[in-house]
VEXMARLUM-382618 format. One record per residue: residue number from 1; x, y, z of N, C-alpha, C in turn. Coordinates in steps of 0.001 Angstrom, whole numbers, plus 500000, padded with zeros to 6 digits. Example, Ala and Ser with C-alpha at 12.3 -4.5 7.8 and 13.67 -1.06 7.14 Angstrom:
BEGIN
  num     n_x     n_y     n_z    ca_x    ca_y    ca_z     c_x     c_y     c_z
    1  513190  494310  507800  512300  495500  507800  513200  496700  507800
    2  512850  497750  507080  513670  498940  507140  512900  500030  507870
END
This chain:
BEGIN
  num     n_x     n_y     n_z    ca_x    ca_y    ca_z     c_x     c_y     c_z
    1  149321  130948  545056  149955  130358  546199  148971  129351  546800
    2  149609  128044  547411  148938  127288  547678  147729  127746  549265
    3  146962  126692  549579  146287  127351  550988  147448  126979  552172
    4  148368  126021  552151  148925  125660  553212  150163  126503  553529
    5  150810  127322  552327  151710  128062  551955  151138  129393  553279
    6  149936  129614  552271  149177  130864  553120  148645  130880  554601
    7  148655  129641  554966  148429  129103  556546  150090  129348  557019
    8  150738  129267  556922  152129  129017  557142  152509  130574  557157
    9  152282  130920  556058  152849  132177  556122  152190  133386  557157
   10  150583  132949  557259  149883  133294  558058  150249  133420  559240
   11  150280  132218  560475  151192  131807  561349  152736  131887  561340
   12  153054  132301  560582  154829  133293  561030  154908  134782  561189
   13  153076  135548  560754  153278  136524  561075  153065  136859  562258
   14  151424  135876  562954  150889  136528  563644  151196  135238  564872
   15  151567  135937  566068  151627  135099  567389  151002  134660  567713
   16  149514  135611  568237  148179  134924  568801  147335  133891  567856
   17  147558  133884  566236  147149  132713  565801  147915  131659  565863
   18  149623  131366  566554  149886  130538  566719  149654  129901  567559
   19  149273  130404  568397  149650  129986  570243  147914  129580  569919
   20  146790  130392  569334  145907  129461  569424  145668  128450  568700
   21  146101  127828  567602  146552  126739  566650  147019  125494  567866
   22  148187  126313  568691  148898  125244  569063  147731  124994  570198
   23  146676  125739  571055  146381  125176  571853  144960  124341  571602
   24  144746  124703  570032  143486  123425  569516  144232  121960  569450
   25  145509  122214  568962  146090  121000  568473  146827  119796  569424
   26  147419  120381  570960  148198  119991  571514  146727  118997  572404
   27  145867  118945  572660  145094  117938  573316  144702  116960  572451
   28  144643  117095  570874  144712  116505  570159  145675  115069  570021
   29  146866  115813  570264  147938  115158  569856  148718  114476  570794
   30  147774  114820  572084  148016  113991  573668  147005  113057  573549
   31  145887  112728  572748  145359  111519  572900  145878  110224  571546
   32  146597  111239  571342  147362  109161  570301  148647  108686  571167
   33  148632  107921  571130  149824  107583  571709  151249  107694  570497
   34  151207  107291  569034  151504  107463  568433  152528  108990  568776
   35  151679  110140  568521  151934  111193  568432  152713  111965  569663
   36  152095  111181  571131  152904  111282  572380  154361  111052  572656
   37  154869  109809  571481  155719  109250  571724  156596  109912  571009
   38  156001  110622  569811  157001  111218  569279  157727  112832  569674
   39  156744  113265  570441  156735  114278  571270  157790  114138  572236
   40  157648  112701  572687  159167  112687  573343  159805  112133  573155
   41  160125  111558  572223  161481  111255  571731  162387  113214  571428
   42  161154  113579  570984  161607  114969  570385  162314  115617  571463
   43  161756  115571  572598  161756  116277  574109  163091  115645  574554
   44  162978  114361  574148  164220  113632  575222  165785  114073  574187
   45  165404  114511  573176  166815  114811  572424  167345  115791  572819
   46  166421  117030  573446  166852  118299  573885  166963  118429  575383
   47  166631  117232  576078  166775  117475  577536  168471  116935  577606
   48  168902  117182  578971  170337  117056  579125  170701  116053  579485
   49  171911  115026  578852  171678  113881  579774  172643  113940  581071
   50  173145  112661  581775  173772  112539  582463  175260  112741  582060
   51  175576  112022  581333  176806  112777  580381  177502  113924  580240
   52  176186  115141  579784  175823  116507  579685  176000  117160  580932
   53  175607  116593  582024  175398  117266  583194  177048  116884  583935
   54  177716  115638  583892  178659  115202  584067  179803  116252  583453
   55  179878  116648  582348  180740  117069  581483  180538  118853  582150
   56  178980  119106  582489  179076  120498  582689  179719  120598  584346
   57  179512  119315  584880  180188  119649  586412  181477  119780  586099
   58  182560  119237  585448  183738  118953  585123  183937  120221  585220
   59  183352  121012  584002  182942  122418  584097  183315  123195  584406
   60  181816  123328  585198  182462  124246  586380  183232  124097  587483
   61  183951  122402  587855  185320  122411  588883  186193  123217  588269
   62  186419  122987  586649  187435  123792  586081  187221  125141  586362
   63  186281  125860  586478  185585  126912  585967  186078  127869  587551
   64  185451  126862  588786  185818  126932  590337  187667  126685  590625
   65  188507  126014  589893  189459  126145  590175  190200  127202  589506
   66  190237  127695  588340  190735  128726  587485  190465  129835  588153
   67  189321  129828  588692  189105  131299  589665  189288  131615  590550
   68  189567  130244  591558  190503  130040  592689  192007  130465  592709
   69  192532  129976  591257  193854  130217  591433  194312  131814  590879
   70  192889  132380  589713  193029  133900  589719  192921  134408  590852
   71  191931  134176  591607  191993  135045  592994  192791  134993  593747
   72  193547  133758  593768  195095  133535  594547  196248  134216  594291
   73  195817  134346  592719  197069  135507  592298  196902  136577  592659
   74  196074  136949  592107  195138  138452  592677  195420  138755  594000
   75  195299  137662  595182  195579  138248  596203  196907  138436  596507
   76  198080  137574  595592  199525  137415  595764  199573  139079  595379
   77  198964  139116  593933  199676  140225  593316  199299  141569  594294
   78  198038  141574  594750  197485  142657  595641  198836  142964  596528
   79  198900  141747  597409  199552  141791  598410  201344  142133  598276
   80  201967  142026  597132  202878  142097  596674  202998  143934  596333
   81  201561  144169  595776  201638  145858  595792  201143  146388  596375
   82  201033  146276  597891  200732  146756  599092  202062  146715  600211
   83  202383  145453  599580  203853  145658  600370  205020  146484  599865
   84  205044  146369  597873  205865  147442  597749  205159  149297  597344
   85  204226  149396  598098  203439  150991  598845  204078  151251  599800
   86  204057  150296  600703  204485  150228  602117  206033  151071  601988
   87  206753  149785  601856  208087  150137  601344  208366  151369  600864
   88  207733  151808  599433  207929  153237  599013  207429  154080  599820
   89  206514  154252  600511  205982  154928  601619  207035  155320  602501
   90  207886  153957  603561  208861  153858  604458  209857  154753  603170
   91  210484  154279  602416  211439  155260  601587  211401  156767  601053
   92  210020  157341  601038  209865  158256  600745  209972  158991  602293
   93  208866  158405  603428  209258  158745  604764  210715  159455  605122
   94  211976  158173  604912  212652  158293  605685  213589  159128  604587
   95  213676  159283  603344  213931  160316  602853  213568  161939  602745
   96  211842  161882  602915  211563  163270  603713  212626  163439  604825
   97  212444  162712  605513  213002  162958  607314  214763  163236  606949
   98  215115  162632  606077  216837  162816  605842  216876  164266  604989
   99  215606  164445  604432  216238  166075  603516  215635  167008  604524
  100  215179  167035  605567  214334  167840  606464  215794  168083  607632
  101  216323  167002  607824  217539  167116  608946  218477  167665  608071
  102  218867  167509  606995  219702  167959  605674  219486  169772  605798
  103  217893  169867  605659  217633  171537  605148  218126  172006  606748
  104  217535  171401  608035  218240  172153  609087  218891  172468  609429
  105  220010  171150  609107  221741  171389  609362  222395  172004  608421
  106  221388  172070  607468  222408  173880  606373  221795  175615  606522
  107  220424  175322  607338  219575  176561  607841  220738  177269  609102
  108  220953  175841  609911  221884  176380  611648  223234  176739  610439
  109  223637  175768  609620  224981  176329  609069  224862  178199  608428
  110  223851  178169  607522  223937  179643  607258  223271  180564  608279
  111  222528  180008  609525  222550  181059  610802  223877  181298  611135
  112  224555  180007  611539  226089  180232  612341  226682  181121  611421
  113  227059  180999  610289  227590  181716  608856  227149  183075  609560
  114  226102  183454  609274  225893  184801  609446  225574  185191  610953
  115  225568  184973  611895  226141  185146  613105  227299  185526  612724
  116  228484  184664  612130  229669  185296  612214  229959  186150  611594
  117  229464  186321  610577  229601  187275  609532  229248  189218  609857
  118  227697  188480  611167  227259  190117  611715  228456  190097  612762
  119  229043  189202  613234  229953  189964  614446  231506  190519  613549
  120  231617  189833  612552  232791  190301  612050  232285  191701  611738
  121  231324  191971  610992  230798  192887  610453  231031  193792  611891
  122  230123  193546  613067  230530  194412  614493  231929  194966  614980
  123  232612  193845  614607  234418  193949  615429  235244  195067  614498
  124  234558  194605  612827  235291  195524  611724  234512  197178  612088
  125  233664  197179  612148  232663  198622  612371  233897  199228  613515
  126  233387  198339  614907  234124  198869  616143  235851  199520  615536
  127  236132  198485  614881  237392  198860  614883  237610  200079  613512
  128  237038  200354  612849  237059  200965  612123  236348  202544  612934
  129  235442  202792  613806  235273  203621  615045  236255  204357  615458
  130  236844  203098  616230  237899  203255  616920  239154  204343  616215
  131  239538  203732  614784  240212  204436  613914  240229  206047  613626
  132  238717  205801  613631  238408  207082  613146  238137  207927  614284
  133  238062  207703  615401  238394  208510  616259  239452  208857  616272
  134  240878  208101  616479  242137  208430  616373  242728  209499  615702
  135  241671  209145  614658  242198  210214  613348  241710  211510  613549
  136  240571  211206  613806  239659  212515  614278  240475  213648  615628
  137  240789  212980  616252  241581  213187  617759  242990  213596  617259
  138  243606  213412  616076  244760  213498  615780  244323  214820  614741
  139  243625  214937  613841  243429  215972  613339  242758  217384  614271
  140  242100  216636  615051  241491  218160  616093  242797  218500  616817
  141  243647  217472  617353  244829  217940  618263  245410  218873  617284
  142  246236  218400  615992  246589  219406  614872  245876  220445  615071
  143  244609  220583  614265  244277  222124  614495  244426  222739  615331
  144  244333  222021  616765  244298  222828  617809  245543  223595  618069
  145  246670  222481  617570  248069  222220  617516  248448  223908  616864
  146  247631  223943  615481  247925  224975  614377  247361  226278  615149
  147  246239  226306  615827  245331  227284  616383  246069  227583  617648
  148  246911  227093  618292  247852  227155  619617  248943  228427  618942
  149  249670  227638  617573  250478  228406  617546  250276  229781  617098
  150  249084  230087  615957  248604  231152  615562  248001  232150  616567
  151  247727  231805  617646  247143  232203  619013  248614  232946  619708
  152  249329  232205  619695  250962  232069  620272  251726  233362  619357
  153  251399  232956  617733  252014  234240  616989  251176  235675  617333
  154  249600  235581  617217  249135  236661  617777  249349  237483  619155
  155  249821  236399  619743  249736  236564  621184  251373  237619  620748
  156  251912  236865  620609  253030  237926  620635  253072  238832  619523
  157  252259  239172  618622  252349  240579  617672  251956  241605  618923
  158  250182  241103  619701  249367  241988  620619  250780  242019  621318
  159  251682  241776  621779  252649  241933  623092  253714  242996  622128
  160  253878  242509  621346  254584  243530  620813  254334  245385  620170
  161  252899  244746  620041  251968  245984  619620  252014  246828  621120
  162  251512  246310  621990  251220  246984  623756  252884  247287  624102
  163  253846  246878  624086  255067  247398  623673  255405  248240  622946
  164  255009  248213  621911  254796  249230  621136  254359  250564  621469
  165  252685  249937  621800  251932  251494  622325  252654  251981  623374
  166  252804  251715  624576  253562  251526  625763  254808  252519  625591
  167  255085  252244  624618  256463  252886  624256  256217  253973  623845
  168  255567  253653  622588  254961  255081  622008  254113  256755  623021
  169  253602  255632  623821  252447  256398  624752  253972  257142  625911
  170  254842  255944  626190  255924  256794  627251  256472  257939  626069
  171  256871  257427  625041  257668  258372  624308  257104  259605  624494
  172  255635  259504  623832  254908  261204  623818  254992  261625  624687
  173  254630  260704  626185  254852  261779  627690  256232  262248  627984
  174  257041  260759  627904  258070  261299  628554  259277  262383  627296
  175  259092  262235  626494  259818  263109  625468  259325  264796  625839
  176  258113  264982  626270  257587  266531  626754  258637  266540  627839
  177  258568  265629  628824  258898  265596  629687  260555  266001  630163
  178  260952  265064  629234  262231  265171  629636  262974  266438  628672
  179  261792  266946  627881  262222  268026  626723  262367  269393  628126
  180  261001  269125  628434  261222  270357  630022  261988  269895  630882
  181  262415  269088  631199  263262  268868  632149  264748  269352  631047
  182  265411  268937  630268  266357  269213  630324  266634  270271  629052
  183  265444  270919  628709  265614  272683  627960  264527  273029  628844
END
């Protein structure tokens, strides 16, 4: 391999022998004019021109208006779904509030419902009470009715029995009696 090969290859490995290469060489190459000039021509190809700088303002107006008019949307679109939150918000609101007056006015309906339902339930009881007293009052009168007359049949066997004895009891006396009196 050649020596310049090996200089070269040398300097692509190592940094600090470049940077000191370049800093033997660069005062060097600032005293020709020759070599100055070509330095900047080199320099002036990579600097930006007016053109360059012209074309990059264009740029970024484009760059400043495109983001103007995203953020314009952005705020349309924001504002467009903040207003329909709102809205669903107000709709969900006033639909709570309509099934809430909804559940009350069927809560008072099945109170009233059963309000009426316990007083029917009361009036049917009462009157079904009532009944059964009747019945009750009609069956005790019966028995009593049945127990009057069995009282009534006893009553007159005992009357007939004391008649009986009565009789019996005169018979024995007065049969002595009237046996001595008239033998």
């Amino acid at each position: 391999m050649s020596t310049g090969k090996q200089l070269l290859e040398e300097l692509r490995k190592d940094e600090d022998l470049r940077r000191a290469l370049a800093e033997e060489l660069l005062p060097e190459t600032l005293r020709h004019r020759e070599l100055r000039r070509t330095i900047l021509l080199a320099l002036s190809k990579e600097m930006a021109t007016k053109e360059d700088i012209d074309n990059l303002r264009e740029d970024i107006e484009n760059l400043r208006r495109t983001t103007k008019e995203d953020i314009e949307n952005l705020r349309r679109a924001t504002k467009e779904d903040i207003d329909n939150l709102r809205e669903d918000i107000e709709n969900l609101r006033r639909t709570t509030k309509e099934d809430i007056e909804n559940l009350r006015r069927a809560t008072k309906e099945d109170i009233d419902n059963l309000r009426e339902d316990i007083e029917n339930l009361r009036r049917t009881t009462k009157e079904d009470i009532e009944k059964f007293k009747v019945e009750l009052k009609s069956y005790m009168d019966a028995r009593i009715d049945d127990m009057n007359i069995r009282i009534g049949d006893l009553y007159g066997v005992i009357k007939a029995s004391l008649v009986a004895i009565v009789v019996t009891l005169a018979s024995t006396i007065l049969v002595p009696l009237i046996l001595k009196i008239f033998f």
